[in-house]
C-alpha positions in Angstrom: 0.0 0.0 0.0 1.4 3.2 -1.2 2.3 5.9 1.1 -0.4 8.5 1.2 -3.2 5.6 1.9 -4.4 5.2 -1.7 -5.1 1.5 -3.1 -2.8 -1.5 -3.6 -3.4 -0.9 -7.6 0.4 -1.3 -8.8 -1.2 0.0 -12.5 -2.4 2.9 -11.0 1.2 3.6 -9.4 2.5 2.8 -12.4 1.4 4.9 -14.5 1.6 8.0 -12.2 5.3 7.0 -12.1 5.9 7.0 -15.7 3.8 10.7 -16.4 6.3 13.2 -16.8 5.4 17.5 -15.6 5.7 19.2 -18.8 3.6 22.1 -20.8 1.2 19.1 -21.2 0.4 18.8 -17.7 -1.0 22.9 -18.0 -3.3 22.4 -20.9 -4.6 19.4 -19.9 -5.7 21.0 -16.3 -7.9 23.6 -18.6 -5.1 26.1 -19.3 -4.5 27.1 -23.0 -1.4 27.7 -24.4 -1.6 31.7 -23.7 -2.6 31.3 -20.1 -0.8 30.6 -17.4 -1.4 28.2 -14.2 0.4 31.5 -12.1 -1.5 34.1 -13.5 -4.8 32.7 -14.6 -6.6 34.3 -11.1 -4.8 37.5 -11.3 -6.4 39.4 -13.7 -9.5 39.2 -12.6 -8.9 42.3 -10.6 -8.8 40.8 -6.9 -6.4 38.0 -6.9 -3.6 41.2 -7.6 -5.5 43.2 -4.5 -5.3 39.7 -1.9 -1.7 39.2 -4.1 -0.4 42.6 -2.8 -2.9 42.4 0.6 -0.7 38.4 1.4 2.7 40.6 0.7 1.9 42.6 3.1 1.3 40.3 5.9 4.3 38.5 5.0 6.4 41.8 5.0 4.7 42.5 8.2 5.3 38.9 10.0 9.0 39.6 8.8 9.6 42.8 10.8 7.9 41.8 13.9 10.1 38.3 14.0 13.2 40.5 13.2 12.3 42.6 16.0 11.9 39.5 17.9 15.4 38.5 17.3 17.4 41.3 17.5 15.9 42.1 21.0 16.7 38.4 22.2 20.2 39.4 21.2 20.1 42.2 22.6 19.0 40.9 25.8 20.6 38.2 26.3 24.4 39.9 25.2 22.9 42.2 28.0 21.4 40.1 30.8 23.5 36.7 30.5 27.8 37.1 31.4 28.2 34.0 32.8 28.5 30.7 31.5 25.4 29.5 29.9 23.1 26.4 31.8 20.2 24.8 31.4 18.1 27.9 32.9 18.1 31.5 33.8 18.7 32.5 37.4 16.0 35.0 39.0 18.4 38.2 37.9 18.9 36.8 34.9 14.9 37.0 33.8 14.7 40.1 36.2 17.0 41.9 33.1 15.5 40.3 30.7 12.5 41.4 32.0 13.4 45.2 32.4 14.9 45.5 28.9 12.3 44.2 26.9 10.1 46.7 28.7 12.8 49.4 28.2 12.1 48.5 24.6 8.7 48.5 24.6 8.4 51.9 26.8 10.8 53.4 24.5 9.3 51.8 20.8 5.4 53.2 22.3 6.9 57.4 23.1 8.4 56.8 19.4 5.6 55.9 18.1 3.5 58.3 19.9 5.8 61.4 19.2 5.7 60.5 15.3 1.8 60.3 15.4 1.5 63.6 17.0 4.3 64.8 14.7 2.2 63.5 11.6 -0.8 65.1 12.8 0.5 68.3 13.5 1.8 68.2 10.0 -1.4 67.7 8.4 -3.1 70.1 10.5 -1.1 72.8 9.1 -1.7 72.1 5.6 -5.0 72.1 5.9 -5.1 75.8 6.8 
């Protein structure tokens, strides 16, 4: 019995073994010769929109696991001297602990001065 729980049928597994993926494969799945399996959903207007809209997310996903890692570095090049074990001692996660929210503290008055900033900008050119 094959694998993926399909039947005993050695025909059937024999034939799927002997089908090469060429341009054959395309047209016979309902794709002509001009069309392609990539792009067939995306000019229909909102495959490019939840294209562009996935991008996003991923971009997104990126930054925040980046900011992830470079704060672990951070901490721990910070908060760990000694030796390395199997744990962290109390002052160990106390650091950790106080620079993450050092971070955080800092990364929200950032945030919150560039929103004001931003909004004071567009306040004056409305006038």
């Amino acid at each position: 019995m094959p694998w993926w729980g399909g039947g005993s049928d050695d025909s059937s597994s024999a034939s799927a073994a002997t089908k090469d993926f060429t341009s054959d494969d395309a047209t016979s799945a309902g794709y002509g010769a001009s069309e392609n399996i990539m792009t067939s959903g995306i000019g229909s207007g909102g495959g490019m929109a939840e294209l562009q809209q996935a991008s996003m997310v991923l971009q997104q996903q990126m930054l925040v696991q980046q900011v992830i890692a470079d704060l672990t570095d951070k901490s721990y090049e910070k908060c760990v001297t000694s030796k390395p074990t199997d744990g962290l001692s109390g002052s160990q996660v106390a650091c950790i602990k106080a620079t993450v929210n050092k971070w955080l503290d800092a990364n929200e008055f950032i945030t919150g001065r560039l929103a004001k900033k931003q909004q004071m900008q567009s306040q004056q050119g409305q006038f």
